[in-house]
N, C-alpha and C positions, 0 to 999 in steps of 0.2 A: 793622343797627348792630353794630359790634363787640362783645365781648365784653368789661369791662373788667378788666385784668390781675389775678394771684391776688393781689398782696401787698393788694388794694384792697379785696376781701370782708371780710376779715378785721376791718380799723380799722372799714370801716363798721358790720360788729355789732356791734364794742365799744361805740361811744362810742350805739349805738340800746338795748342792754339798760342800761347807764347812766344814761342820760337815761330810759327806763321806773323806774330803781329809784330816781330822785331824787323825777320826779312820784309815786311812789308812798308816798314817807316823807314830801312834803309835803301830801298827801290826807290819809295817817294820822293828823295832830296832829288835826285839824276834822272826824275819825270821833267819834261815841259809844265808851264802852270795851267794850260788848259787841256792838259789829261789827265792833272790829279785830283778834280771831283768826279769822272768816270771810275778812276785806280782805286781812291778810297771807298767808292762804293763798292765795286766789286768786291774790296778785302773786307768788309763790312757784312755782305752775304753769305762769305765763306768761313766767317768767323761764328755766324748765328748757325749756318748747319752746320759745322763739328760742333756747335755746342749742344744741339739738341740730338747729334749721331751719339754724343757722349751721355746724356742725361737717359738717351734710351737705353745705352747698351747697361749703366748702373742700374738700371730700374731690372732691365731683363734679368741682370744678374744677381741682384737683391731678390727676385722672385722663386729663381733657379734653386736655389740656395734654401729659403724656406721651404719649400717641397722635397727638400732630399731629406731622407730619415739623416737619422743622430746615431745609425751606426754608420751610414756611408761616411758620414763626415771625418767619424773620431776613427782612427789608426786603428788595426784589428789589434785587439788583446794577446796575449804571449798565452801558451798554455801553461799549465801547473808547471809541467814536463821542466818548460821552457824558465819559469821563475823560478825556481827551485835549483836548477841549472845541474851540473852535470853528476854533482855530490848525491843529491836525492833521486834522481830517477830513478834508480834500479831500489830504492825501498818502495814506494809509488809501484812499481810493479809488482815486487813481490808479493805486499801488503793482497792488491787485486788477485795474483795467481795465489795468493792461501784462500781468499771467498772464493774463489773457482773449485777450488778442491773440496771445498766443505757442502758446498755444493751438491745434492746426488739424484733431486730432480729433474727433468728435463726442461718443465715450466720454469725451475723458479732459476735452473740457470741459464737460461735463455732470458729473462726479465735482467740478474745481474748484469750479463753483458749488453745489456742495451741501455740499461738504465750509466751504469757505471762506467764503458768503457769510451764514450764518446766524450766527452766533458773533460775527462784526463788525459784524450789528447788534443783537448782544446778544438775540435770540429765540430761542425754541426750537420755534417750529412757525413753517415756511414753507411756500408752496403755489408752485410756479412749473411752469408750463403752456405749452406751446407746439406750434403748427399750423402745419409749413411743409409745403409741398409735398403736402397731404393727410393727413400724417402726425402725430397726437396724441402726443405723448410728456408725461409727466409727471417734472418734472426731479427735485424735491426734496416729498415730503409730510410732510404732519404725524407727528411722529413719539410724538405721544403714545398708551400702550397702548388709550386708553379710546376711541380717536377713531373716528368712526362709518363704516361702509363705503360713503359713500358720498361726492357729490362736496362738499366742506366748505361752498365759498361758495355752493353752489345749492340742496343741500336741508341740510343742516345747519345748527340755531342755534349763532349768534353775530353779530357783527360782525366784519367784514375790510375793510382799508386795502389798496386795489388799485391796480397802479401797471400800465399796459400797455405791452409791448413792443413796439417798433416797430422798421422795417428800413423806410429809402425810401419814407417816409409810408404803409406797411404795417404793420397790427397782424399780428402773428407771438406773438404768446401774450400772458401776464398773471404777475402776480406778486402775492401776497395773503399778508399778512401778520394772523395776528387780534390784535384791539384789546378785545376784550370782557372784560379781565381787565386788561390793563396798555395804555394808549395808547403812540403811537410815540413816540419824543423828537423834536426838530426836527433833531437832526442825522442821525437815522433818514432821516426825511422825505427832509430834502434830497440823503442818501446815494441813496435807494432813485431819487429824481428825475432823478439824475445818472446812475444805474448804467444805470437801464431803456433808455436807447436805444444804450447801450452791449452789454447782452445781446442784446437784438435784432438787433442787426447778426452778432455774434462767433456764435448759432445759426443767421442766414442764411447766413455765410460758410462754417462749418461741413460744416452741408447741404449749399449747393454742391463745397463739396472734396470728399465723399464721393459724391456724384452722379460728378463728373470720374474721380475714384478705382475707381466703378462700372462706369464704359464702360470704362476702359482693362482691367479684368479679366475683364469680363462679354461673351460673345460676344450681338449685338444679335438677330441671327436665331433660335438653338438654347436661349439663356439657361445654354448652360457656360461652362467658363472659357476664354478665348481662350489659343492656345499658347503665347505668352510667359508668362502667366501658369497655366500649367497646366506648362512645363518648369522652373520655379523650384518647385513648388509639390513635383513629382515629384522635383528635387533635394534637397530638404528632407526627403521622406518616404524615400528613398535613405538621407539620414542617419541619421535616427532609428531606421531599422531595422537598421543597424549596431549601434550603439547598444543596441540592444534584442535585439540578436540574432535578428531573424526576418526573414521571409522578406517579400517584398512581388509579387505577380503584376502584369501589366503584360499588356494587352488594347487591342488596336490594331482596330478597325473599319471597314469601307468599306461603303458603299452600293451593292448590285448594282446596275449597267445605269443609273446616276444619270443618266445624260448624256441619256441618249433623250427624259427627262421635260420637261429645259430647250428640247431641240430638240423638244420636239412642242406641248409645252403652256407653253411658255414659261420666264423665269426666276424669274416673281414668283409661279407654281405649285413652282416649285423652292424656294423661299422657306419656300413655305407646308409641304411635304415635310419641309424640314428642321427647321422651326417643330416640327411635331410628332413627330416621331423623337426630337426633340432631350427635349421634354417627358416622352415615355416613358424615355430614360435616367433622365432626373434621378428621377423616381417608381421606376424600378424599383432602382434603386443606394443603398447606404448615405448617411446624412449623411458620415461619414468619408470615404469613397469621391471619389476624384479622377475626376473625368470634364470633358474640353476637347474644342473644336472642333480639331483636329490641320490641318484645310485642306481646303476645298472639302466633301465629300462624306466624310470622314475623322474620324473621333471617337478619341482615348487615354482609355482608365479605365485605374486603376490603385486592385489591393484592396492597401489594408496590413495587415499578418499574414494571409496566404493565402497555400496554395501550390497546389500546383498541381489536385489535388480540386474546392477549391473555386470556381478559377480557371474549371475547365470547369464546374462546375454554371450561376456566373453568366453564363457566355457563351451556353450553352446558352438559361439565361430569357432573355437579353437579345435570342436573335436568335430567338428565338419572340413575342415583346412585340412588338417591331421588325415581325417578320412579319405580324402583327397587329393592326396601326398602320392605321389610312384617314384616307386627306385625300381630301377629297370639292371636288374644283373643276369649276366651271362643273359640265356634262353627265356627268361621270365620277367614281370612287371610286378613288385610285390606291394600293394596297399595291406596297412591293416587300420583298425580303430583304437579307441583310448577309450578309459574309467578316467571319472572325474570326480573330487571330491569337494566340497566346497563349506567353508567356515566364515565366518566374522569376527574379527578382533575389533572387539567396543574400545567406543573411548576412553582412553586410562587403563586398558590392560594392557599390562607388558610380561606376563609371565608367556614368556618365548615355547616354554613344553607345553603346557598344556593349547595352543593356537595350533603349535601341528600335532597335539594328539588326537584334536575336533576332525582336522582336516587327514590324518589317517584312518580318522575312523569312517568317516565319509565315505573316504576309497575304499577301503575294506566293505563297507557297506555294499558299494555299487560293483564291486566284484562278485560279492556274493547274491547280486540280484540278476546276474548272467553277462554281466560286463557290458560295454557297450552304451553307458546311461550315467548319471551324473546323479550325485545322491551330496544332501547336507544336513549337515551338522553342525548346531546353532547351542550355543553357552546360556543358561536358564541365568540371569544376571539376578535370582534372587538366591537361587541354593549352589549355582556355582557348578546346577548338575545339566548332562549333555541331552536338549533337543533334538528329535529327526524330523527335520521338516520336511512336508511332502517330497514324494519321488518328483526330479524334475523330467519333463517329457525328453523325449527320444533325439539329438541332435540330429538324426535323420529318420525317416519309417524303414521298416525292415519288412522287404518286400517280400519275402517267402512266408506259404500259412504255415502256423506252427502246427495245424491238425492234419497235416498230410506229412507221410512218412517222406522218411530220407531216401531217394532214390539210388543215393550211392551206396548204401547199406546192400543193393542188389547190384548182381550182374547182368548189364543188358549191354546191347551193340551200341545205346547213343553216350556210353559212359566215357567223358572226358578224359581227357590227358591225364591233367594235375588228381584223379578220384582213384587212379593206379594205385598209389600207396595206399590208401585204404582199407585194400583189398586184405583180409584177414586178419581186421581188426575183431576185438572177442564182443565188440556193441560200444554202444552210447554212453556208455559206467567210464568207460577207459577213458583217462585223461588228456594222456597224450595226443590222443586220435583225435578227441572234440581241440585242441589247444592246434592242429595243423588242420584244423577244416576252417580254422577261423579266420586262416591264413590264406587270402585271397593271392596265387601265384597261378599267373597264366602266362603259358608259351609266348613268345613272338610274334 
């Protein structure tokens, strides 16, 4: 029960010690006269505690009163919904379901509805929940301090008014509004009834745009970014470092002897190769760090603010990692190695071609120095024309002498598995033969 207001304590002790001091002077007449200085003292003590029972409960309640906030006091506000009354709601809604539609981010519609749709319906705690695609996201929560860490409508008391989102006779989330303090108005209701298959649709649509949005930037085999969008991404970092004044290194990758693996063990082995090569970039490269499928058997990273130090140290990990990689198909364990080529983009260049034609030329460089090694190529910044800086060392030593011949060139009884094929190649000339011996595949 409420409390009743301060001006009300007040009248009601008056007119209660009043009425004590009337019955008390009409007892008096019909006392003997030597028990009414006893009688009046007694009505005399009883009349000084109700007045201080009275003086305290005003005080307590004069204190009560300033400590409650200034929204407990004042009557909860009507929503929009509510002021506007039955004529305007359904413009109020529509007005919100056209920003929903216009809408075709995931972010920026997820911010609309949290920023937008609590306010117009006059609450201040909403729950709105959604599961598309496997994906839980939590759009807008309660935003009160005291609220419990856990999930509102499932383990937490109260009550909540739950409206489900639907997409194509799919439930695709909820919406929970709590009621355990103020119930919804009708125009809430029929808001929230009207909106719900509205969200639901506008987060399926969503979803999907960013799914479409996903393949066209995401390479489907390596999980980097496909070239178109990894040479926009590199134009952009181009600028910034202008801007910024630093430096940006730029690492161009090939896959040693790639080709043998499609021709021996097929391409959906080839797949599988590049599945996990592709894996170990992404883990061994910064978040920041630009890494795309370049084509076929060909990866671009690119570090922003780096130069050239740190340029060879990542290339170095990267083609020791690489090295170190196994894809284990069918009967066999396949590692291979990488070429590396490696550039600098100074500060203030932004011509995008010529940045990878330093860093092709690199690669090219370090293929044609037996693969296996990491070669650069550095921009002369007075004539504009292309330096080869030192060969960099070996990401790892290569334990075999190169002054002792090739054993698998002959037939003896200790000849390996994987050295079968080999057998009647025309020599060392032939390509293909050096391009599957480089090709470390060994049984199970």
């Amino acid at each position: 029960m409420d409390p009743a207001p301060p001006s009300v304590a007040p009248t009601a002790g008056a007119i209660a010690i009043i009425t004590l001091l009337l019955l008390s002077a009409a007892a008096l007449v019909s006392i003997p006269a030597n028990l009414s200085q006893w009688y009046l003292a007694i009505i005399a003590v009883a009349t000084l505690v109700a007045a201080a029972v009275l003086i305290a409960g005003v005080r307590a309640r004069r204190r009560a009163t300033a400590d409650t906030p200034e929204s407990a006091v004042k009557p909860p506000q009507a929503s929009p919904l509510e002021q506007d009354g039955d004529a305007s709601w359904q413009q109020r809604v529509l007005a919100f379901a056209v920003d929903l539609r216009g809408t075709l981010s995931t972010a920026e519609l997820h911010e609309a509805i949290a920023k937008k749709l609590p306010p117009m319906l006059g609450v201040d705690q909403l729950w709105i929940e959604s599961n598309i695609g496997g994906r839980r996201k939590v759009i807008a929560a309660p935003i009160a301090a005291d609220s419990p860490p856990v999930h509102p409508m499932m383990e937490a008391p109260g009550e909540w008014a739950t409206f489900p989102l639907r997409s194509a006779d799919t439930i695709v989330g909820v919406i929970g509004v709590p009621v355990t303090h103020r119930p919804l108005s009708p125009a809430a209701k029929r808001a929230l009834a009207s909106l719900a298959p509205l969200l639901g649709d506008s987060l399926q649509t969503a979803h999907t745009i960013g799914q479409l949005r996903e393949l066209s930037t995401i390479d489907s085999v390596t999980g980097c970014a496909t070239r178109a969008d990894g040479l926009e991404r590199l134009r952009a970092e181009l600028k910034r470092a202008h801007r910024a004044s630093q430096q940006v290194a730029v690492l161009m990758l090939d896959l040693d002897y790639f080709k043998s693996i499609n021709d021996r063990y097929g391409h959906q082995c080839g797949d599988s190769v590049l599945a996990a090569i592709g894996h170990t970039i992404m883990q061994t490269l910064r978040v920041s760090d630009l890494r795309c499928r370049w084509g076929g058997e060909e990866f671009l990273v690119a570090l922003p603010e780096s130069g050239l130090d740190q340029a060879k140290r990542v290339a170095v990990t990267l083609a020791r990692r690489i090295a170190g990689t196994v894809t284990e198909y069918d009967s066999a364990r396949i590692q291979l190695t990488t070429s590396v080529g490696i550039t600098i983009a100074l500060p203030g260049e932004e011509d995008l071609d010529a940045v990878l034609s330093r860093a092709d030329a690199a690669l090219y460089r370090a293929k044609a120095d037996g693969r296996n090694c990491i070669r650069v190529v550095l921009a002369n910044p007075d004539d504009g024309s292309m330096t080869l800086a030192p060969p960099a060392p070996l990401p790892f030593r290569d334990r075999r002498n190169p002054d002792q011949p090739d054993r698998r060139q002959h037939r003896s009884p200790g000849r390996r598995v994987t050295d079968l094929a080999h057998a009647g190649r025309r020599g060392p000339t032939d390509v293909s033969g050096a391009d599957e011996a480089r090709v470390r595949a060994t049984p199970v």
